[in-house]
N, C-alpha and C positions, 0 to 999 in steps of 0.2 A: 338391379345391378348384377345380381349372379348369373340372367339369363347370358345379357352381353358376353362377362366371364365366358361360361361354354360356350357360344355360338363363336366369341373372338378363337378360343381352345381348337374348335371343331376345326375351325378355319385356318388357323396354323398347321392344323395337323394335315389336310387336303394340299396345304401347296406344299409341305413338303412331300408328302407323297408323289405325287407331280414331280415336282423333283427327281425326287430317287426315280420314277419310272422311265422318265425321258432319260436321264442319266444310265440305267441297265438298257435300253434302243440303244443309246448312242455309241456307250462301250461293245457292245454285241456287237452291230456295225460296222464301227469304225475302230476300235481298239482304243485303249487309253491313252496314250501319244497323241492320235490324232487330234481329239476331243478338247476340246478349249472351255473354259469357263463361259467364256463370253456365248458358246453353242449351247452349252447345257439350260444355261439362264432365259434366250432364245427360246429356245426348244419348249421350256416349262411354261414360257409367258409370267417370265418374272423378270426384273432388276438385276443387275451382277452383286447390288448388296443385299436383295433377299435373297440372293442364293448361300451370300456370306452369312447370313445371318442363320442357317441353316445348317450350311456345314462350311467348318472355316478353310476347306479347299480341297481343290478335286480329289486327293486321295481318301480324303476324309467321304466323301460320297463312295468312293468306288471299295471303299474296305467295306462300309454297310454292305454294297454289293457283294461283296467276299461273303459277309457274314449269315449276308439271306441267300446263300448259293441257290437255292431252289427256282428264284427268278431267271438265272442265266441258265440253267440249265434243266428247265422246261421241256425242255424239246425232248428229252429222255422219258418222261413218264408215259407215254402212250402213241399211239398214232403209229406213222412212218420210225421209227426207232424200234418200236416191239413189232415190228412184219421185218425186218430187215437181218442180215446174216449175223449171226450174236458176235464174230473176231472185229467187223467191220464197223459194226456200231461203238464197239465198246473201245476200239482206238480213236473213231470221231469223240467218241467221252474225254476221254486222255488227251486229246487236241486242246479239247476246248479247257477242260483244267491246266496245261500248260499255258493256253494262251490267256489265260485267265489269273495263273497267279506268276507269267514274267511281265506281262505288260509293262507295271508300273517300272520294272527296274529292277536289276539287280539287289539292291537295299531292300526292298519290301519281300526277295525269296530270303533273304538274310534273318529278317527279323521272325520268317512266318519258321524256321527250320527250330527254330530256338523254344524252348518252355512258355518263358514269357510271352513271346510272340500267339503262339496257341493260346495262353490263357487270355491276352490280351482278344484275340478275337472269339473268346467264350469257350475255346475247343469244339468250334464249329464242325456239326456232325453232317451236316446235311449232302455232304458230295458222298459219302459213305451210307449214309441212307438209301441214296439213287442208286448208286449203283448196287447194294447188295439188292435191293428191289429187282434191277435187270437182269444181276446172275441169277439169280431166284428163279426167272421169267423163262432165264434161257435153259435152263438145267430142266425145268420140267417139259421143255419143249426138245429136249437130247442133244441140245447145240455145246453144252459145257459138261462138262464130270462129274459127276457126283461123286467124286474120290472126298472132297471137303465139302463143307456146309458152305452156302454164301456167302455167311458171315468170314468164314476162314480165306475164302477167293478172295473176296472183298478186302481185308485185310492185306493179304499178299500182293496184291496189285497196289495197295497204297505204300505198301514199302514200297516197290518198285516207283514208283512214283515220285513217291518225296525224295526218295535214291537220287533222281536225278535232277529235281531240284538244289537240294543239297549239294550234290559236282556243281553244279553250276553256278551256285552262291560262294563257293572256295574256288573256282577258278576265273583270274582278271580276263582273262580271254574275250575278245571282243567279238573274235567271230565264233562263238561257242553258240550252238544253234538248237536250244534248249527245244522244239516243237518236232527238232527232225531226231532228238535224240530220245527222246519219248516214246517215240512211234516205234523206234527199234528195240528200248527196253519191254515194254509194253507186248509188242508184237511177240518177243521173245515171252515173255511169261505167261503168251495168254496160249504160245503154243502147247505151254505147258498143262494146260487146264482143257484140252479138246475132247474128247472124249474118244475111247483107245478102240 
């Protein structure tokens, strides 16, 4: 009887993995509006209620996604991203984290600006990880300053960052264009880290 136990265990644990992986494709992809339950489910080669039974709905999948940033933002640690111009990559970073935490909606940059909202998603480190890893990458390659440590770039770009999150979770503004307003705080502070 205990083997079943593990092997049924094993086996829960693979579809959802599945899950979640087709679910980080499809959000990458298509964004999270686009993405239908019934695609994700598709996509895993499951049921739409083994999907529910897993997570009890798309945002419930795509916040794990928030939570393991490191799957969406792969393309950062190595390859094409470390050969490329350190102002140019590191605003393609800042793209992808905005489009990464409006997608869902306005409610979900609301909740994430908030204590609880961090705690609730663990005080997810892992975008702050990458990228002190990149200024790291780019400072001893002379593309950034060594006026601050990394860690301290790293930091000041997430203020700028959640900055603009933040505006744009207090303003109802429908045409408020959180991905182009990024690029310009961002572009702005990163001018400030070039090296003189």
């Amino acid at each position: 009887m205990e083997k079943k136990a593990t092997k049924r265990a094993m086996q829960a644990q693979k579809t959802k993995e599945k899950i979640y992986r087709c679910g980080v494709k499809l959000f990458r992809e298509h964004g999270f509006e686009a993405v239908t339950v019934e695609q994700l489910a598709k996509a895993a080669g499951v049921g739409i209620g083994t999907f529910y039974h897993y997570y009890p709905s798309k945002m419930a999948l795509y916040t794990e996604l928030f939570i393991h940033a490191e799957d969406y933002l792969e393309e950062f640690e190595s390859g094409p991203a470390l050969q490329g111009r350190a102002y140019d990559v590191l605003q393609q970073y800042f793209q992808k984290y905005a489009v990464l935490n409006a997608a869902p909606g306005r409610e979900f940059a609301q909740i994430l600006v908030t204590r609880e909202g961090r705690a609730f998603l663990g005080g997810n480190r892992d975008f702050e990880k990458k990228l002190e890893a990149l200024l790291a990458h780019y400072q001893q390659e002379g593309q950034l300053s060594t006026s601050c440590t990394a860690a301290e770039w790293c930091e000041y770009l997430f203020i700028c960052a959640r900055g603009v999150l933040f505006d744009w979770s207090i303003h109802p503004s429908a045409d408020y264009a959180v991905e182009k307003k990024m690029q310009f705080v961002i572009g702005q502070a990163l001018r400030a880290m070039l090296p003189e």
